[in-house]
N, C-alpha and C positions, 0 to 999 in steps of 0.2 A: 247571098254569100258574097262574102268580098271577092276581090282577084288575091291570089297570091303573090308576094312580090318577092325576087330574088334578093339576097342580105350579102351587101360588098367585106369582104374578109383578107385583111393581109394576112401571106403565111410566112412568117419571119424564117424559118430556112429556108425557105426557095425565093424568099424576096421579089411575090409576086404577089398582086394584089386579082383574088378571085371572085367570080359571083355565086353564093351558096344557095342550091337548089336542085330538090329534090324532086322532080315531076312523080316518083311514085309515094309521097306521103306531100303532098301539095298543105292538105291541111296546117299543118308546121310552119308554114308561110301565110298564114292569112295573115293578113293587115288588119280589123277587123270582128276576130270570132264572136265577139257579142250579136252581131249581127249576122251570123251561122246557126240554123236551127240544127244541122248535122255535127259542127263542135260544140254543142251547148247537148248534143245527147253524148257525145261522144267524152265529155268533160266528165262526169257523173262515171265513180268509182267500178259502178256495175258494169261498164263496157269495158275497164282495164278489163278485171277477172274473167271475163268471156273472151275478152283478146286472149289474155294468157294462157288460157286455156288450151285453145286450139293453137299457140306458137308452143307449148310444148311436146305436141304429138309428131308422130315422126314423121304423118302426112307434110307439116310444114316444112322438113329437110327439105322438099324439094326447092322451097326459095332460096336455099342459099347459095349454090354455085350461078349463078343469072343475078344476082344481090353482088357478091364478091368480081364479077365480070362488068357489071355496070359503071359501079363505081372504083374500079381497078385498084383492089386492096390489094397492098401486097404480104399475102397470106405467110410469109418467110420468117416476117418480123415476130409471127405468133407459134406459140405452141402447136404442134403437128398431132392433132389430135381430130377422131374421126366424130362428127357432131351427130348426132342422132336429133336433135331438135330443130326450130330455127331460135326457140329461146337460147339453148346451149351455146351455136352460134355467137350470139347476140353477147355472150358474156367471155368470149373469146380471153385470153391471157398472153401478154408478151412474152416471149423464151428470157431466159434469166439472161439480163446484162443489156438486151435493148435499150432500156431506159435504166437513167441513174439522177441522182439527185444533188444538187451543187453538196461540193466538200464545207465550203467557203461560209463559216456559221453567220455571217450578215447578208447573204446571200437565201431567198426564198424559193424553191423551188414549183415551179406548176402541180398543184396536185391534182388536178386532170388535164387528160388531152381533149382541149378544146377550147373554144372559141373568147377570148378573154376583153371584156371592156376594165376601164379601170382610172379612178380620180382618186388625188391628194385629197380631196373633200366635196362634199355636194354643196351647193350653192342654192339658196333656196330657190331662185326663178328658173332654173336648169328646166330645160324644155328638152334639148336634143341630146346625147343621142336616146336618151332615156328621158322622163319625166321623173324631176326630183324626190317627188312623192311615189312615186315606185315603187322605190329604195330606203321608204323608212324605218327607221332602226327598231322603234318601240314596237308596231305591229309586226314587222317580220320577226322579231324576238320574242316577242309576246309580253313585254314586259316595260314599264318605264325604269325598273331598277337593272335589269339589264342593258340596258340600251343606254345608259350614262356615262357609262366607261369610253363609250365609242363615238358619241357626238362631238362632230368637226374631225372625226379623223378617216383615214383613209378607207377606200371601198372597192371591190371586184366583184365584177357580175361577169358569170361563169356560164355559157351556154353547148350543151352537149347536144350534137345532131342526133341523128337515128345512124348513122355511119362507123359512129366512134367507139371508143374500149370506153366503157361504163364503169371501170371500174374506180376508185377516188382514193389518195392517198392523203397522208399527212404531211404535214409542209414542215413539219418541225417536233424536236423533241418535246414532249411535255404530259399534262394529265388533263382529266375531263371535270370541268369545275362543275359543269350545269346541264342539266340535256330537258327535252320535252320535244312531243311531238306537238300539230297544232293544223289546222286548214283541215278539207274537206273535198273540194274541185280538181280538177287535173286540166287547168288550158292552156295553150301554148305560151312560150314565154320570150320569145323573140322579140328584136327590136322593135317591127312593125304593132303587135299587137300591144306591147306597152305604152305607145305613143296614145293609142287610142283607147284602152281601157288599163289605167294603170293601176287598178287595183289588182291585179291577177297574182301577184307575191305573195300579197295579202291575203288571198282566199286559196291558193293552192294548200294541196297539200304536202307539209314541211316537218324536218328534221335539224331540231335546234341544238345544239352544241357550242358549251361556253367553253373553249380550250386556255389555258396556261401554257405558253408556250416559252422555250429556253433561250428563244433569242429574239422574238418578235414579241413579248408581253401578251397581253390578254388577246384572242380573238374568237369573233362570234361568226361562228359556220354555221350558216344556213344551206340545206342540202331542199332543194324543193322539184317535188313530182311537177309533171306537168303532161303535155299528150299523151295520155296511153303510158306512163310510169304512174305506179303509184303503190308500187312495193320497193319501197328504199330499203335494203335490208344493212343492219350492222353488222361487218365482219369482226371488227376489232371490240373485247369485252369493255364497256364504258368504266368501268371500277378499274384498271389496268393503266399504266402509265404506255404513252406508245412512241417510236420512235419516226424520227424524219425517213419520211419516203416508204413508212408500212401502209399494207393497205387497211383503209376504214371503212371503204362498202361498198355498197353495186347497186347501180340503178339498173331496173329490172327493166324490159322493151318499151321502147320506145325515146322521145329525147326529154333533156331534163335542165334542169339549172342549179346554180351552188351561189349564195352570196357570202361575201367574206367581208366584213368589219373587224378593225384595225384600231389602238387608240390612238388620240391624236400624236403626232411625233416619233411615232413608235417606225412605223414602216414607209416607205413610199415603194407606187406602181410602178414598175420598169418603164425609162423613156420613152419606149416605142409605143408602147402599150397607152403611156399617158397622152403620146402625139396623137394617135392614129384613134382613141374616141374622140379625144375633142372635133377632129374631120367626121366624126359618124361610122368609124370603121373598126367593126372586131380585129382582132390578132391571134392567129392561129396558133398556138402553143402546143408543142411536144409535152408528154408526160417527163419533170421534169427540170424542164427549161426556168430560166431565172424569169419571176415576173413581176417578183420585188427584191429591196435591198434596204435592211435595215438604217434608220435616220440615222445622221454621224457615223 
């Protein structure tokens, strides 16, 4: 088993640059997992469902106030409700008005709270912070006719810890052109392990969504299971038009990843966001918070 390695993270409100690490889900940090005979059983869909299983009994309530003290949530921002689970928990909801979503229509809003990389375009020798091959368009879409609209244009890999609101909105008005499901695996999907087995996008298991959107053109949402997720459920009806900032769905325990494809021209990643990969460092984003802004 490799070591686990802590992932350097700016958080643009507090304008601090932190070390992300979780000594009680260490796995999440391997550098590595191919090389973990415990995440390569843990990877294999049958240990989600047995996770799940006993995260939804009420035995597991007891992990949550020692969970909420640890990593000192502050439980105010969420809805006041008494959790009978620690999945319940896990899928926690902000009180209405917490989060809001820019007015400003060239203005994109975060639609999750979490950890944000982000380029104008990938490069084909791109090694850090990610491996360009990663990140590519035709196999995370499943498709080379999807994947045409979006070649040479901008990109956001989206990583949710075990800490965070799981829940995923939309970034913009619009309708659902194309959907499919696709992968099989569930392994972790952090910086570290990308470096070293870059296929892991490729073989998770993913939720593919071609959106129309009103102010940002076409975009391909990739929602991808990864440790211990691997019930993405759809909140929002795919036949349904939906609006900026509703919600689209819930990654169920554990942490998870979103990738987001853009066409060329169409959008760019917020400065900070585009500074701070190029150094190797995620950006901590509010549900919300601006993390692109329409070209011109």
């Amino acid at each position: 088993m490799s070591k686990p390695l802590p992932l350097p993270v700016w958080d643009r409100q507090t304008g601090k640059l932190v070390r992300d690490f979780m000594d009680d889900s260490t796995a999440t940090y391997e550098s590595r997992p191919h090389r973990s005979l415990t995440q390569w059983l843990q990877s294999h869909p049958a240990y989600d469902w047995l996770l799940a299983a006993y995260q939804n009994t009420t035995f597991s309530a007891r992990k949550i106030e020692p969970f909420i003290r640890k990593h000192d949530i502050d439980m105010s921002e969420f809805e006041p409700v008494k959790y009978r689970s620690y999945a319940e928990f896990f899928e926690r909801r902000f009180l209405p008005g917490k989060r809001s979503f820019p007015s400003a229509p060239h203005e994109m809003g975060a639609f999750a709270e979490a950890r944000y990389f982000g380029w104008e375009k990938l490069t084909e020798n791109q090694r850090f912070p990610v491996k360009g091959h990663s990140l590519n368009a035709q196999e995370l879409l499943g498709g080379v006719d999807r994947a045409r609209p979006f070649v040479g244009g901008p990109i956001l890999l989206v990583r949710l810890a075990p800490v965070d609101y799981h829940h995923v909105h939309y970034p913009d008005d619009g309708t659902t052109l194309e959907h499919d499901r696709l992968g099989y695996r569930l392994w972790t999907v952090n910086r570290n392990a990308l470096q070293n087995q870059p296929d892991i996008l490729l073989r998770n298991e993913r939720y593919i969504n071609i959106l129309m959107t009103a102010n940002f053109g076409r975009v391909g949402f990739v929602e991808v299971g990864a440790l211990s997720v691997g019930r993405i459920v759809q909140v929002h009806p795919i036949e349904k038009p939906f609006s900026r900032g509703e919600e689209k769905s819930i990654f169920r325990f554990g942490g998870s990843a979103i990738v987001v494809f853009g066409e060329p021209g169409a959008w760019r990643p917020a400065e900070d966001v585009v500074e701070k990969t190029s150094a190797g460092t995620e950006t901590f984003l509010r549900l919300g918070e601006v993390v692109a802004r329409r070209a011109g």
